[in-house]
N, C-alpha and C positions, 0 to 999 in steps of 0.2 A: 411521614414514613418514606417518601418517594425521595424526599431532600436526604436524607439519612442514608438512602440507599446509592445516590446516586454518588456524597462523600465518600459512601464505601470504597466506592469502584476505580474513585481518584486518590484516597490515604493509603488502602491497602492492595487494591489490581493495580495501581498505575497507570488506570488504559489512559488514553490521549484523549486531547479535547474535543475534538474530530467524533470519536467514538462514544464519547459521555454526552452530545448534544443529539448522535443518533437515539442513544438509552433513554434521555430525558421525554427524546419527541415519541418515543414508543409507548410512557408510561402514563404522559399526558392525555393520547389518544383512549388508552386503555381507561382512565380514569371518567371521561368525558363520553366513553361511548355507556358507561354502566349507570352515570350518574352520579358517582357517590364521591364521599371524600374519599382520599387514600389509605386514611387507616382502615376504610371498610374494605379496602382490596383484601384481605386478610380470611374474608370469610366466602369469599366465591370460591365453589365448588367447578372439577372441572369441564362438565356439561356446560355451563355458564358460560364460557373460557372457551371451548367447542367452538359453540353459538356464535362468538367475538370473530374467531378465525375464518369461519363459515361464509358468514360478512363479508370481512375482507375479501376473499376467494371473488363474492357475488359482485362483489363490487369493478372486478375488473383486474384487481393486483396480482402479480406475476407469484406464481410459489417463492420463489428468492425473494420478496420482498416479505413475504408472510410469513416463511419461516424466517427473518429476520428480526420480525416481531415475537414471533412463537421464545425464538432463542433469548431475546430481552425480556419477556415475561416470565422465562423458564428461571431465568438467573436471578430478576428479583425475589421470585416464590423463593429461590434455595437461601436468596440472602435472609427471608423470613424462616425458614428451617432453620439456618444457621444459627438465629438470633433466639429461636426457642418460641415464635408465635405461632409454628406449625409442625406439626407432627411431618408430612409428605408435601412434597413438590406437586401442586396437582396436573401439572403440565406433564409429566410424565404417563398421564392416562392418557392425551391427547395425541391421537395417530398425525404427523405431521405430511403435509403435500409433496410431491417427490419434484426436487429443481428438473428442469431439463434442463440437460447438458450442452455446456456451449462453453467454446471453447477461446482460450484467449489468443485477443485481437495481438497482432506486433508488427513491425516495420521491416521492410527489407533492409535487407545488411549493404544494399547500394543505397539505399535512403539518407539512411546516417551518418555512411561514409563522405557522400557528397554534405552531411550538415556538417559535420564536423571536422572536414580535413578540405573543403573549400575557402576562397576569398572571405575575410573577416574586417571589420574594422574594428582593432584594439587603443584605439582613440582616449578611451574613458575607462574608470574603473568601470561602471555598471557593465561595459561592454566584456570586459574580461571577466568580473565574476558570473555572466551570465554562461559565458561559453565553458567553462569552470565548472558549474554546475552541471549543464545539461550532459557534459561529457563524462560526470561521476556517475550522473544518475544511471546512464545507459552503458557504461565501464564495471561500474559496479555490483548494476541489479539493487541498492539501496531503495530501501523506500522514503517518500517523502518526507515523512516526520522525523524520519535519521537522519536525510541531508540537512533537515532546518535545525536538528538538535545538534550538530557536529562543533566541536572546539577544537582551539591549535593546534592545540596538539595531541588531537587523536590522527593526526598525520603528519606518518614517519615515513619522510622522503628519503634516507638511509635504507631504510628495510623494505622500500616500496611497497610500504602499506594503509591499513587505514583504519582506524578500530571504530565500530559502529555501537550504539546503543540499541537496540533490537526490541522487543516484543516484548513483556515481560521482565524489561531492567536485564535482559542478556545480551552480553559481550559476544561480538566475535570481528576476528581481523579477518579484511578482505585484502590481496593483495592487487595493486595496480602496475599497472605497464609504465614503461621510460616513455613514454610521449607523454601520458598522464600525468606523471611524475613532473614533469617537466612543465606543462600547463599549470599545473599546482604549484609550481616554484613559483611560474612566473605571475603568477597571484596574488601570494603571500608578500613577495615584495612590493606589489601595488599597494594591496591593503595597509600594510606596514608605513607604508609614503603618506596615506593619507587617515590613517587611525594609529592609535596604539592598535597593537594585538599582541597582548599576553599570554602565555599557553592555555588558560582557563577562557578565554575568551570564545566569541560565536566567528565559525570558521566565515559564513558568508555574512554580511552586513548590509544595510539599507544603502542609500547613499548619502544618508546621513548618520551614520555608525551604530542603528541600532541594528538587532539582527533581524534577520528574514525571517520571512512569515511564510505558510504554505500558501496562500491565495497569489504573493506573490512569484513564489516558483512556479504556481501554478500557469501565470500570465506569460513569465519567462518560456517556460518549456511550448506551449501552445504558440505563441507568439514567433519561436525561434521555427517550428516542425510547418507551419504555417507558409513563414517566409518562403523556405525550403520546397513547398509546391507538396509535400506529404498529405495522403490523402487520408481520410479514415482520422477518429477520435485521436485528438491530442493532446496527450498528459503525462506527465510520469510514471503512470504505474505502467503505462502501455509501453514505455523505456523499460521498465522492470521486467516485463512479457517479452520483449523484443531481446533482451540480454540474456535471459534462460533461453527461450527456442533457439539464438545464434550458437549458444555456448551447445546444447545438445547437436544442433546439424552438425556442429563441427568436430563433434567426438568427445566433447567432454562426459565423464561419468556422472549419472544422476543423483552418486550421493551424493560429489562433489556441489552439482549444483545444487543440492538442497542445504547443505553447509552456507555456501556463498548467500543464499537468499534468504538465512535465519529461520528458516522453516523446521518448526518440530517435528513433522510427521512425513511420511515418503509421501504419503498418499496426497501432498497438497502439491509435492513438485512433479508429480506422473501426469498431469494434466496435459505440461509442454511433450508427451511424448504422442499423444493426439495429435498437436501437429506437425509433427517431426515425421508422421506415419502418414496422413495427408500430404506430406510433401513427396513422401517416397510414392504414393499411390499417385500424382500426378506427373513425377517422373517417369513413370512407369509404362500411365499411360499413352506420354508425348512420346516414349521413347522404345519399347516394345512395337518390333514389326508385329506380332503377330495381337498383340492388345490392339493398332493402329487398323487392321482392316475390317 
C-alpha cells in the first residue's frame, strides 16, 4: 500500500526525489512504530494516530519536524480516501503543534558580492561551471532541483532570461542581468568545447558529461561560501533566502518577488518581510538619537 502510494506521489504529483525519500522515511517510521503491515494502516483510527504524534512531541522533535510527519500521514490517508478504502482522512481530527517562528537565515549582500565579483581561477571547466552556478542560484532565487533540472535551452541570452521548471511541473521565466548573461555565455562555450550540448541537453554537467546531481551542487555552493570566510549554514536554499531579503531591502515589490521564487501563495514569501523589519528596527536603533540614550 505504502509502495503504491509513494508511486502515486512520483506518476501523478511529480514531487522530487528529495521529497518522496522524506515521504517513504515518514511511512516507514509510522508503520514500525504500530507494528503492523501497511495495509493494516487503513484501519487506525485517529486517537491511534494522536498517541503516534504525542510520541514524537515526548520524544524531543521540534513541532516542524512532527508536523512534517502529521503532513505525510495526512496525505497518504487522502491518497486512501482517494482510492475509495476510507470514508475520512482521520488526520483531520488531529489538532496539530504550532511551529515556532523563525525566520530565514541569508547572507550579506557584501558577502556575495566579494564571492562572486572577486579573484577567480577559470583555469577548468569545473571551475567555471561551478562559479556559474553559484551565481544563478543566488541571481536568481532558483531552487536546487531547478538548477540541477535546467537544459540549453531553457536560456535565452537574447531576452536575458531563463525558463525554470518549478513545483508542480510550473513554468516561469526569470530574467537575469548582463554580467549573468555574460558568465553564462562564457560557460556555454566552455561546455560546448568539451561536450556536445544540444538544446535538450542538462545545462551543468559532471566533469565527465553526465549531469549534476544536487549533493554535488550541494559541495559546490558550501565549498565556494566556505572559501569565502561566510559564516552561518552553507547551502543553496540560504542563496534563495539571501536573493529574496536582498531583492526586498532593495525596493523590490513582494509580488514580484513571489513570481520570481515560484511561490503559489503570498503568505510563503511575507516571511522575508520579518527580516526586512528586523533590519529597519536595528537601523533604527543604531541610528535614532533619541532610541540611542
Amino acid at each position: 500500500m505504502v509502495t503504491r502510494f509513494i508511486q502515486y506521489l512520483r506518476s501523478e504529483k511529480r514531487y522530487s526525489e528529495h521529497t518522496l525519500r522524506a515521504y517513504q522515511s515518514d511511512m516507514q517510521q509510522l508503520v514500525a512504530y504500530f507494528g503492523v503491515a501497511d495495509s493494516e494502516l487503513v484501519s487506525l483510527g485517529h486517537r491511534q494516530l494522536r498517541g503516534w504524534f504525542s510520541e514524537l512531541m515526548s520524544q524531543g522533535l521540534s513541532a516542524r519536524s512532527v508536523n512534517r510527519k502529521i503532513s505525510s500521514a495526512s496525505t497518504f490517508y487522502s491518497y486512501l480516501v482517494r482510492e475509495g478504502l476510507l470514508a475520512q482522512n482521520p488526520i483531520e481530527r488531529v489538532i496539530t503543534p504550532k511551529n515556532a517562528k523563525r525566520l530565514p537565515f541569508f547572507y550579506k549582500e557584501e558577502e556575495l558580492h566579494a564571492l562572486l565579483d572577486g579573484e577567480r581561477d577559470d583555469s577548468s571547466y569545473e571551475e567555471q561551471r561551478n562559479h556559474a552556478m553559484v551565481e544563478l542560484l543566488y541571481e536568481t532565487g532558483m531552487r536546487l532541483s531547478e538548477l540541477v533540472g535546467l537544459r540549453c535551452s531553457d536560456v535565452n541570452l537574447a531576452a536575458q532570461t531563463v525558463k525554470v521548471l518549478g513545483k508542480g511541473n510550473k513554468e516561469r521565466i526569470i530574467p537575469i542581468c548582463p554580467s549573468l548573461c555574460h558568465e553564462l555565455e562564457r560557460y556555454v562555450e566552455t561546455l560546448s568545447s568539451h561536450f556536445a550540448a544540444p538544446p535538450d541537453s542538462a545545462l551543468f554537467r559532471t566533469a565527465k558529461g553526465a549531469p549534476v546531481y544536487s549533493g554535488l551542487v550541494y559541495r559546490v555552493v558550501h565549498g565556494s561560501l566556505g572559501r569565502q570566510g561566510v559564516k552561518g549554514k552553507k547551502s543553496p536554499h540560504v542563496l534563495r533566502h539571501s536573493f529574496a531579503t536582498h531583492m526586498l531591502n532593495n525596493g523590490a515589490n513582494l509580488n514580484s518577488i513571489k513570481d520570481l521564487l515560484g511561490h503559489s501563495s503570498l503568505r510563503a514569501t511575507q516571511v522575508y518581510t520579518h527580516n526586512s523589519v528586523e533590519r529597519l528596527l536595528k537601523s533604527y536603533h543604531n541610528a535614532h538619537p533619541h532610541a540611542m540614550r
